[in-house]
C-alpha positions, 0 to 999 in steps of 0.5 A, spaced: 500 500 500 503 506 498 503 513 501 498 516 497 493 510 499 494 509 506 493 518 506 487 518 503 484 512 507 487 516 514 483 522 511 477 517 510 478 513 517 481 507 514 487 504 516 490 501 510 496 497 513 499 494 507 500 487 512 498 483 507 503 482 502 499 477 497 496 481 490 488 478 491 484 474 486 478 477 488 473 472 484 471 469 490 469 474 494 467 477 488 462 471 488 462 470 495 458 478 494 454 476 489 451 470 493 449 475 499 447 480 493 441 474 491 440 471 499 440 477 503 442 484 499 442 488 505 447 485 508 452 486 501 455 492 503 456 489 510 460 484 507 464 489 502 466 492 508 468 486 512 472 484 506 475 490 505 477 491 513 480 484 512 485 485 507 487 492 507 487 493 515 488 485 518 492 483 512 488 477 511 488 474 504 481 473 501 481 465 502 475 461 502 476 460 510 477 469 511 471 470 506 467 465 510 469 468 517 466 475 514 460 472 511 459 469 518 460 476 521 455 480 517 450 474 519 450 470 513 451 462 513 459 461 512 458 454 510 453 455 505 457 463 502 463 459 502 461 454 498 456 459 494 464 463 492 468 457 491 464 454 486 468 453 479 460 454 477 459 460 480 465 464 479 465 461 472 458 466 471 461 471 476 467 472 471 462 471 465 458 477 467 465 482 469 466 481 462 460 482 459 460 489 464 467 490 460 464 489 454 460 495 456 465 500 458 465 499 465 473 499 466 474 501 473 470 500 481 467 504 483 463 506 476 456 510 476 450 509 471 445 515 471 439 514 467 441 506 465 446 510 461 455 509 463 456 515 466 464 515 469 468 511 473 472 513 479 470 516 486 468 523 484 467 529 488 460 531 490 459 536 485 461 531 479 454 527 482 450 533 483 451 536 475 450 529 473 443 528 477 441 536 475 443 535 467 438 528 467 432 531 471 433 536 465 432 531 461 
């Protein structure tokens, strides 16, 4: 995690550490995401935040075993989300949708649709998603 990072994470409240010292494979939590997103979409985002706290602050690799454990953390069966994300099948699909989603233009997270349409990608200051929202209301 280099400097710039760890700067803007402080200024956000965030403790990048940089103690894990493994580059992810993120399909897993990815699908492991997905899997909450269709059993409990209220607790999606939980489990983002868990994952994300996992990796860049207590340096935990994105394993089957740490995704399980977030899973349990936010109230999720971690059996059936553990088994959900390392399916062969599941990532399979999940690889398949990023894809497509490329295909479209979306080449970086976060990214913003308004009205449907792909709109900009990046985190963005307030007022980018002001004028985007005004100009669609105009619409």
């Amino acid at each position: 995690v280099g400097a710039r990072m760890k700067a803007a994470g402080a200024a956000a409240g965030i403790d990048f550490t940089g103690k894990c010292d493994r580059y992810p494979n993120s399909l897993a939590a990815h699908t492991m995401l997905k899997y909450a997103g269709k059993v409990a979409p209220a607790k999606q985002s939980d489990l983002m935040e868990v994952v994300f706290r996992q990796y860049f602050t207590d340096g935990l690799y994105p394993d089957g075993d740490n995704l399980a454990a977030a899973a349990r953390e936010v109230g999720l069966d971690a059996d059936a989300a553990r088994a959900y994300a390392l399916s062969e099948e599941n990532q399979k699909a999940v690889a398949r949708e990023a894809r497509e989603i490329s295909m479209e233009g979306v080449s970086g997270v976060p990214f913003f649709y308004v009205n449907g349409e792909p709109a900009f990608s990046g985190a963005q200051p307030p007022a980018t998603f002001v004028r985007l929202l005004d100009e669609a209301a105009e619409r």
